[in-house]
N, C-alpha and C positions, 0 to 999 in steps of 0.2 A: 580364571580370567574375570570372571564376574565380581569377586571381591577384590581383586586389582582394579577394576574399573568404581567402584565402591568407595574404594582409599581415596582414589584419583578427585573424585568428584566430590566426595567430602573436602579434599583441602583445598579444590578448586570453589567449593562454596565460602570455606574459609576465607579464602581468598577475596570473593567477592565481598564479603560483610565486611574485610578490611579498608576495602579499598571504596568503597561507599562515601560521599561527602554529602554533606548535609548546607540545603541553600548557598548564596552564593557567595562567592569568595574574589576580591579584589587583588590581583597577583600580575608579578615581571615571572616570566619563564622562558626558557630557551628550549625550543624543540625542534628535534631531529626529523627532518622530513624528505620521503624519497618524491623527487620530483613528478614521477610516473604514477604516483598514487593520489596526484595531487586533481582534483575534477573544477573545472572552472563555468561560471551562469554570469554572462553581463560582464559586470569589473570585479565581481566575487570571485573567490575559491573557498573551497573546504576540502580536507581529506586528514586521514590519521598520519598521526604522528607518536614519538615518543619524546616524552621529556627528560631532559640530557642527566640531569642530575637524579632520578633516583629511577628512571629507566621505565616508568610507566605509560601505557599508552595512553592517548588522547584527541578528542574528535577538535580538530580546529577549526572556526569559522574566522574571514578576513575579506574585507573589500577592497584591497588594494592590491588586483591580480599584475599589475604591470610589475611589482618589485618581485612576483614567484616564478612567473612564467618565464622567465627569459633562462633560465637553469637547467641544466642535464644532468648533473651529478648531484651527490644528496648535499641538503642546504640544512645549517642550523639555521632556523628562524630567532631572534630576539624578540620579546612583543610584552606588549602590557594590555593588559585584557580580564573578563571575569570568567569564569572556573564556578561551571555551576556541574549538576548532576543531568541529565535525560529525561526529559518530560516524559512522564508512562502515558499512556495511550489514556485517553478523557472521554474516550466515546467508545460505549459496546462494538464489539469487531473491529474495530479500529487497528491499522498496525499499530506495533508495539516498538519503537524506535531504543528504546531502553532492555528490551529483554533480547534485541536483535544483536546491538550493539554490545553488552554484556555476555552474550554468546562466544564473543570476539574477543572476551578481555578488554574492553574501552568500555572506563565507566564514567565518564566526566567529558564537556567539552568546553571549550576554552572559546570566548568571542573575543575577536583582536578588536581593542580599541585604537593602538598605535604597535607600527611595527620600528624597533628599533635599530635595529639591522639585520642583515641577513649574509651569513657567512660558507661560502660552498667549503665541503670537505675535503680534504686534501689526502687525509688517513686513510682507505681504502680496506675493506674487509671484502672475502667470498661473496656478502649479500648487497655488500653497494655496487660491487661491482655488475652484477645481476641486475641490479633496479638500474644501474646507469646504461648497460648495454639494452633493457625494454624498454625505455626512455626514447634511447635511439631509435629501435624499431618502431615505438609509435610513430615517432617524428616522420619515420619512415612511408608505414602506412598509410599517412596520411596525405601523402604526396600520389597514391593512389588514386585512380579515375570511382566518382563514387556509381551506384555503390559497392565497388568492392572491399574500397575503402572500412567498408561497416564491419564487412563478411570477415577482410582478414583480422583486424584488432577484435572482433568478439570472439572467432574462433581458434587464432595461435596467442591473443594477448592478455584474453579474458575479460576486454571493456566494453561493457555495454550502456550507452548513456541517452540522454532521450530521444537525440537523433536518429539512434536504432529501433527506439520505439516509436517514434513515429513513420518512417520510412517501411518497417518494416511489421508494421501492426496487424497483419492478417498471420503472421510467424507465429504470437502470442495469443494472440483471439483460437487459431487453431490446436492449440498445443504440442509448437511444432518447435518450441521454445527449447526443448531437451537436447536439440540438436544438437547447438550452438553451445548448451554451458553444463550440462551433466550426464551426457550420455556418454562421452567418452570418445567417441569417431574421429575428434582431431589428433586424440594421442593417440590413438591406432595409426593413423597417417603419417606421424609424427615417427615415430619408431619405426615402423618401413622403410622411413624416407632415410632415417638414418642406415637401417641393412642394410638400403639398397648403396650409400656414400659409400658406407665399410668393404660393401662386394668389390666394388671399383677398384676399390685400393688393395682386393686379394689378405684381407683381414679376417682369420680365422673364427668359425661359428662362436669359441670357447669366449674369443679376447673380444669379438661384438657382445655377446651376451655382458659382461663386468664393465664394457664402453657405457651401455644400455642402461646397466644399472648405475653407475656414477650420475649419466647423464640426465633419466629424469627428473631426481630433486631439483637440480639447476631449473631443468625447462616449467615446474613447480611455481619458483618464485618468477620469473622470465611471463607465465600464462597468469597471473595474476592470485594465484594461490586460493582459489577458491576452493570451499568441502567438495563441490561434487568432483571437481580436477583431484582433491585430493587420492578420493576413493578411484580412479582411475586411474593414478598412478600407483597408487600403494595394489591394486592388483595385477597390473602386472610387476613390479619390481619381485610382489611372493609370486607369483609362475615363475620368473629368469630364476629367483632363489632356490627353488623347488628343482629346476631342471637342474644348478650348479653343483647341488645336494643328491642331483640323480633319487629325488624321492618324487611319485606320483601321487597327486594333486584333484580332486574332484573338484568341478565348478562350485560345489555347493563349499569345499574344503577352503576353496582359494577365497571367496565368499565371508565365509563367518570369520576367516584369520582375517582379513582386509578388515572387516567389520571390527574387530576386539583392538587390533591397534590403534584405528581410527578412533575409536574410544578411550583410549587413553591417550592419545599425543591431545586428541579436543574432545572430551568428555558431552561439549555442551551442544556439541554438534549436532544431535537430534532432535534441535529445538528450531533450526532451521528446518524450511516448508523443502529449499535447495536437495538437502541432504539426507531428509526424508525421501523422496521424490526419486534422488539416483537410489538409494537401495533398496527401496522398494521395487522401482524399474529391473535392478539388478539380479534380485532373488525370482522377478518373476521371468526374467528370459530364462535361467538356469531348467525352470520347471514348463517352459515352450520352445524350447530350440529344436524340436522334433517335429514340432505343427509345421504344417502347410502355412506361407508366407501370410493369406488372408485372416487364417486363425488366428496365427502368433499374434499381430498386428487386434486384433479384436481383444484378445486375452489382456494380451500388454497395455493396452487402453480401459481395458475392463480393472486393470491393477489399478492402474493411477486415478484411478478417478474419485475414489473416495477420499483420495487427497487433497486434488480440486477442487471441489467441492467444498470442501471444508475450510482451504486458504483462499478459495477465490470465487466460489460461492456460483460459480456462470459454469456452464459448459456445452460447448458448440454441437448439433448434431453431427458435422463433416468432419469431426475430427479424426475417429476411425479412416473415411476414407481418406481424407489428406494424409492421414501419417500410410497409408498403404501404397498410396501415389509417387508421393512425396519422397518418401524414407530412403527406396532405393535408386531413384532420380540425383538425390541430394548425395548417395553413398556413393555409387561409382560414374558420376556427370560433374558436379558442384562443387566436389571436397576436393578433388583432383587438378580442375581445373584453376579453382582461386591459388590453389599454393602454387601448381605450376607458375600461376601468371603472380605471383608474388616474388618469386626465385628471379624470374626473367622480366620482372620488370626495367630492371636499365637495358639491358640489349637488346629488348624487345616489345617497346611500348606498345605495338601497335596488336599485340596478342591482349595484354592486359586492357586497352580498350576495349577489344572483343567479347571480354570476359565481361567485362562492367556491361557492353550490353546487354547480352545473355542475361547476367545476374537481375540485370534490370525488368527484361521481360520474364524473369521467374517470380518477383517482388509483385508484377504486374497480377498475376494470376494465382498468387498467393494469396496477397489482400482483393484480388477480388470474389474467390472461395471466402475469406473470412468476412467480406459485406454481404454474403446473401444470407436471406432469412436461414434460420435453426439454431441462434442466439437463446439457449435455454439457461432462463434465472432458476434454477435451482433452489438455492439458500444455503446456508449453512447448519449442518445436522448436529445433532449434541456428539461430542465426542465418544461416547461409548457405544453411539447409533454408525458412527465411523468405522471404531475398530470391527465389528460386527458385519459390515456392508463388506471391510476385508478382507477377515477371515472367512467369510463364506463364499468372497470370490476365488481365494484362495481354495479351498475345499472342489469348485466348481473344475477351476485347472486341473487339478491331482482327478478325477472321476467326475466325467462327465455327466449329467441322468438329467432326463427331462425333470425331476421332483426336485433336483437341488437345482438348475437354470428357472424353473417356476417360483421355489421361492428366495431368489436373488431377485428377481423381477419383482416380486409381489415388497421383499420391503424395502426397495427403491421408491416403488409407487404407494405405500402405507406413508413414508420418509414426506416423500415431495407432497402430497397431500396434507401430510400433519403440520410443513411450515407455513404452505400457501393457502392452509385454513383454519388458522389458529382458533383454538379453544377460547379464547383469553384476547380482549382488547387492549389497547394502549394510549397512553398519554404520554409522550415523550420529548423533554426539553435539550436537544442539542446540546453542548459543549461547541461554541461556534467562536470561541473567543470575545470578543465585545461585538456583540450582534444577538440576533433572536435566531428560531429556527425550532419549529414545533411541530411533532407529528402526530396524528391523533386518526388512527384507525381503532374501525368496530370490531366485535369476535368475527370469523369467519371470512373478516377484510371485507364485509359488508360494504362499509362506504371509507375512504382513507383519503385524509384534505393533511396537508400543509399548511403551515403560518408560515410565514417565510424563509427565506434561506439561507440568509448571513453573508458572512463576503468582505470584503476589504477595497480600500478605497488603494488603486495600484500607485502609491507615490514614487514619484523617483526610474518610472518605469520606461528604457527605451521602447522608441515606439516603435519597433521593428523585433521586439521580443515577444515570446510568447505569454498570453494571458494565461495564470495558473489559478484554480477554485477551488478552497481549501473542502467545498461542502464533495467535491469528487472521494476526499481520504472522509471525509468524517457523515454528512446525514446520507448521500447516495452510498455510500460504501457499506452503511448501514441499512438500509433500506433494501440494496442486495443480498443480505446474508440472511433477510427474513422473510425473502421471497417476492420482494416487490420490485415491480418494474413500471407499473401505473400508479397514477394518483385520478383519484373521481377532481378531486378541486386544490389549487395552490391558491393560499388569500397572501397578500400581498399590502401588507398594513400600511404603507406609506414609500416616500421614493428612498429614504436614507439608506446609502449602499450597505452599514451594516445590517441591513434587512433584506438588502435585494440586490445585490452585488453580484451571488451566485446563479443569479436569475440563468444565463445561459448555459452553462453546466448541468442545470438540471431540466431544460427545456430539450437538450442536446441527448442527453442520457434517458431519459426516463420521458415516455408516453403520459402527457398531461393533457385532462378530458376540457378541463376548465378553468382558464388565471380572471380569479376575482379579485378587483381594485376597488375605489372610491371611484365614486362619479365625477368626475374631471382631472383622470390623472393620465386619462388620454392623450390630455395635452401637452402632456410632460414630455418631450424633447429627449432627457435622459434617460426615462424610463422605457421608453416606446422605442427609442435605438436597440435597446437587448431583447425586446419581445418581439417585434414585428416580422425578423426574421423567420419566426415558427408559427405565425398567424395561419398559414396553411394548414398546420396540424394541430391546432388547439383552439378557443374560445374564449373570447373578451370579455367579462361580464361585470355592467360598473353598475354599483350598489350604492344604496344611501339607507339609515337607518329606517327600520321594518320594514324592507324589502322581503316579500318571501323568494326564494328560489326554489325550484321545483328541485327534490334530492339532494338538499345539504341542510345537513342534520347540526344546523348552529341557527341562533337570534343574531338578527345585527343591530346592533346599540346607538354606532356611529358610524359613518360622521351624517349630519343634517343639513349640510348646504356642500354644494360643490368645492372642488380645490385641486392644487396642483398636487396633491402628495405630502404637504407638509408636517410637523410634528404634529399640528394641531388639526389635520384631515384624517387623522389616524383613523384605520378601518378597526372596530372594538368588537368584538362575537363574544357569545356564549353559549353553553349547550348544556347538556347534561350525561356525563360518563361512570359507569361505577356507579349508578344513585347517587351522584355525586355532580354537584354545579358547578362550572368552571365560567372564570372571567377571562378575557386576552386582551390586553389594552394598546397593546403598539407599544409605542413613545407617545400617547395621549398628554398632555401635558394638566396640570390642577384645573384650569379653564374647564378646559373638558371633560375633565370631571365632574366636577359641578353644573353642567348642562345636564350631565346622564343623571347626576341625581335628581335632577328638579323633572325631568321628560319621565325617568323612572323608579315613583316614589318606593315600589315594592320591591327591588332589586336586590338580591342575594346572590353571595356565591360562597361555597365551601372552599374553593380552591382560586386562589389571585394570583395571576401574573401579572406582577409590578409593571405599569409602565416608566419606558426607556428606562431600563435596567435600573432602576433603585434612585435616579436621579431626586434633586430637592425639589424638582420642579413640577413632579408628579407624586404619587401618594400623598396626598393632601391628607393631614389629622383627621378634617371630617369624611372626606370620600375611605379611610379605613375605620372607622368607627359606623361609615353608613354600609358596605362592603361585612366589615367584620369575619374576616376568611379565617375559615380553621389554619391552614398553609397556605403563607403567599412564596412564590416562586421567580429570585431575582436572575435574569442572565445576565453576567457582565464576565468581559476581560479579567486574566489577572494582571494587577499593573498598571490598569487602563490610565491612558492620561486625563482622563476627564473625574480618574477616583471614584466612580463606581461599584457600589452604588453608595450614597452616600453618608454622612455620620446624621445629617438630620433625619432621614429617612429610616437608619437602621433605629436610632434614640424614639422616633414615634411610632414605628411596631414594638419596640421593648415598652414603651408608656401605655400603648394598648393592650401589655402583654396575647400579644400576636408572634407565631412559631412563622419560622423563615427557612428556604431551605436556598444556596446559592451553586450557581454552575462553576464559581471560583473555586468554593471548595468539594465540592459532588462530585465534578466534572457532570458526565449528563446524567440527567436526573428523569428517571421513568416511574408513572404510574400504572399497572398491570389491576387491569377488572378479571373480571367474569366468570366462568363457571370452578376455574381453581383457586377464587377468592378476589381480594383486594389487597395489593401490598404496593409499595415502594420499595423501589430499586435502585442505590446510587451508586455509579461506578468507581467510585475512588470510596467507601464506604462499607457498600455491599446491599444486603437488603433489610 
């Protein structure tokens, strides 16, 4: 089986090297798309699709959802649009949208620039038939009282979209999320529900069992076909096989064959956190189904968690007890109840109201266990520190001893101490797209300041939509996985949103001791709308050049008169990391350059962060021959419409032959001190 799955994955990487495009490509295409797959934001949609003529799949994005949405049955789409490849991930921890999506066989996605028609099918196969009747049923659910509405499409449809996650965010904060999409407990219900029809009708054990079997593939594509569903149905289909065959079966037996098919039908499948997570979960009930309900539930938490950990870096201390609460609450109250009041919702509206409130006061006291304190940032462990945390919880299961639960304990707490006290400081320049965003903690996390936070200026945006901040996936997603959840200081160089856009995402997120501005940007109107809200829980502090502050380990340069924030009030530091001097200019503009030089004849820096990303308007010829940086450090967009950074700019660091290093092509770019040396680290590069 192992060298079958070996063959498998070799031609599947074959595969992939084939199907790789390289930059982008201007193309008319027609693709196949099942309405039910199709997820809509505003007047957008995106969802996969296949392209009719040579059968490959493809992520499509389109803004014109009134021509998709009105459809039930599968649609060829017409469209003319660009056909690029999947942005890999630009920022350490960062998801990985490309390696995700390639898991899946989609290697490419397509932006509709014009759609030119759209044509429903009329030909009908086994599988459209399936996507048009979960079509139906969503349409269905949704006519639901919420929220039950959530409950039944994530747990018989397999959609969860952000509404779920908002509404129902103390489910995921808990890790209660298994529930709902890989543990399996809907198709347990699901297949009863069907005995229980078959019993009705006086349908014999032999002809239920090959009903059962025919019938979960269907209900497969029908629940949205996700890995962990898959591994759920694929074990029980080998049990009905096993009993058809009249052969007996060990959970461990039903297990590892579930596991080796699953491997060959999707090889890639262990590259999801999903799919990791159910067979992991899987293998460790096999080895607790004999403990005491509080055990199990300890053990089975005690499995998962090094997985956690490692994709999502946080983990709650109530999680143990919520899943001990919860588990069998949710097993024989919750699961029972939605489908009933699903079945009976036409003749019986006024139960499935009952139900939506119930479910309601269960959400209630869900997310209010996941709001109280025991939110533990963790971090993210090296992965061999993973498998190790494991297998030794695994060892812990199989023989209990105080000397093996001592040392699971001890390199837990060796772990969490090694991330939240590193050895080794940091300089690290965000990938924030056309914006800044710079982290710069001491060894030990001594003292850990921000330069701002990137962000985008929301164009186009209803105002009754929600506000997204891309620094949530990229510096705070970062920031969690290295064990941080405070900052000593966020500087705040100037009001332009690509610098401070993300201000409320990470006022929201993350415990900030101190937000240092320029001395008159208080007055700023825009600025002061996104902070003022968390003036409760943080500190205002407006600077002007050689201000000292007591505990912030930077010189301030600029600015020397008051202002609102402007390019030219830019807040400019420096310090010293790595025996090594650093500039940070904002978007400083040449003017201000030249004040700093004439206020500070002696000024050096080894390392220069260009102001406003490369523009002409800053790095003036003299202020980089007065500078003279070993590395200057541009951040800009790629793309950006302003052309960033610019040809005059990059021509007078080559005339000064001056080495450059750019967030366009690095993605982030990290410098690493301390006691294990000095290096750089570029994420699309290496070190």
């Amino acid at each position: 089986m192992v060298v079958i799955f070996c063959l498998v994955f070799w031609y599947r990487y074959k595969q992939n090297q084939a199907n790789q495009i390289q930059g982008q490509q201007t193309v008319t295409k027609s693709v196949l798309i099942y309405p039910d797959n199709i997820k809509y934001s505003d007047d957008s949609f995106y969802g996969i699709g296949t392209i009719t003529d040579t059968g490959k799949k493809i992520m499509i994005y389109g803004n014109d959802a009134k021509m998709v949405n009105q459809y039930f049955k599968p649609i060829v789409i017409n469209v003319s649009g660009v056909v690029q490849p999947f942005d890999e991930a630009r920022n350490f921890n960062q998801f990985d949208a490309k390696e995700y999506y390639e898991s899946m066989g989609v290697y490419s996605r397509l932006t509709v620039k014009q759609i030119n028609s759209v044509v429903e099918q009329h030909r009908f196969s086994i599988i459209d038939i399936l996507h048009y009747l979960r079509m139906i049923m969503l349409k269905y659910t949704n006519q639901l009282p919420r929220p039950l509405n959530l409950y039944a499409s994530s747990l018989f449809l397999g959609v969860m979209d952000t509404s779920f996650n908002d509404e129902l965010s103390g489910v995921k904060t808990l890790g209660l999320i298994h529930l709902f999409s890989i543990s399996g407990l809907h198709v347990f219900y699901i297949v009863n529900l069907l005995k229980m029809i078959l019993g009705l009708f006086r349908v014999t054990r032999e002809k239920t069992r090959w009903i059962t079997l025919i019938f979960l593939p269907t209900y497969f594509v029908i629940a949205g076909s996700s890995i962990g569903l898959m591994r759920s149905i694929l074990t029980v289909e080998i049990g009905i096989i096993a009993l058809i065959l009249n052969k007996r079966l060990t959970g461990l037996d039903v297990f590892s064959i579930t596991l080796m098919v699953n491997l060959i039908i999707e090889p890639e499948m262990l590259l999801q956190f999903g799919s990791q997570l159910s067979y992991a979960l899987a293998f460790g009930l096999i080895y607790t189904n004999k403990m005491r309900p509080l055990k199990q539930t300890v053990m089975m938490n005690l499995v998962s968690l090094p997985f956690i950990i490692y994709k999502l870096f946080q983990w709650h201390a109530l999680t143990m007890l919520a899943n001990y609460l919860v588990i069998p609450i949710f097993s024989a109250l919750i699961m029972p109840m939605i489908l009933i009041a699903v079945i009976t919702y036409p003749i019986a509206e006024w139960f499935s109201s009952l139900v939506a409130i119930i479910l309601n006061s269960f959400d209630t006291v869900v997310n209010w266990l996941g709001a109280l304190p025991g939110q533990i940032n963790f971090g993210k462990p090296n992965l061999y520190v993973a498998t190790i945390l494991l297998v030794m919880t695994l060892l812990v299961i199989d023989r209990m001893t105080l000397k093996r639960v001592l040392m699971l304990i001890c390199m837990y707490l060796i772990t969490f101490m090694y991330i939240h006290y590193p050895v080794q400081g940091e300089v690290s320049f965000f990938d924030v797209g056309q914006g800044d965003s710079i982290l710069i903690r001491e060894p030990l996390n001594h003292s850990i300041t921000m330069i701002d936070t990137g962000g985008k200026l929301q164009f186009g945006r209803r105002k009754n939509s929600k506000v997204t901040y891309q620094a949530e996936k990229t510096s705070i997603n970062y920031l969690k996985s290295i064990g941080i959840n405070h900052l000593d200081n966020l500087v705040l160089s100037h009001q332009d949103a690509d610098h401070t856009g993300d201000i409320p995402a990470m006022l929201a997120d993350l415990k900030v001791d101190r937000i240092i501005v320029g001395d008159g940007l208080q007055n700023n109107p825009s600025i002061m709308r996104k902070i003022r809200p968390y003036l409760n829980k943080t500190k205002l502090v407006l600077v002007k050049a050689d201000q000292k502050i007591p505990d912030f380990p930077f010189n301030i340069y600029h600015p020397f008169e008051s202002g609102l924030g402007k390019n030219e009030d830019s807040v400019v530091v420096g310090t010293i990391k790595g025996n090594r001097s650093w500039l940070f200019m904002g978007d400083l503009p040449s003017s201000g350059e030249s004040d700093i030089m004439q206020k500070y004849p002696m000024l050096k820096a080894d390392y220069l962060k260009l102001g406003h990303h490369g523009s002409d308007t800053s790095s003036s010829d003299a202020f980089l021959k007065f500078i003279h940086p070993k590395i200057s450090i541009i951040s800009a967009g790629r793309n950006n419409r302003y052309h960033h950074p610019s040809v005059e700019t990059l021509q007078r660091l080559k005339d000064n032959n001056l080495a450059y290093v750019n967030t366009q092509k690095q993605g982030m770019i990290s410098y690493k001190y301390g006691l294990l040396g000095n290096h750089w680290i570029f994420k699309l590069q290496g070190e």
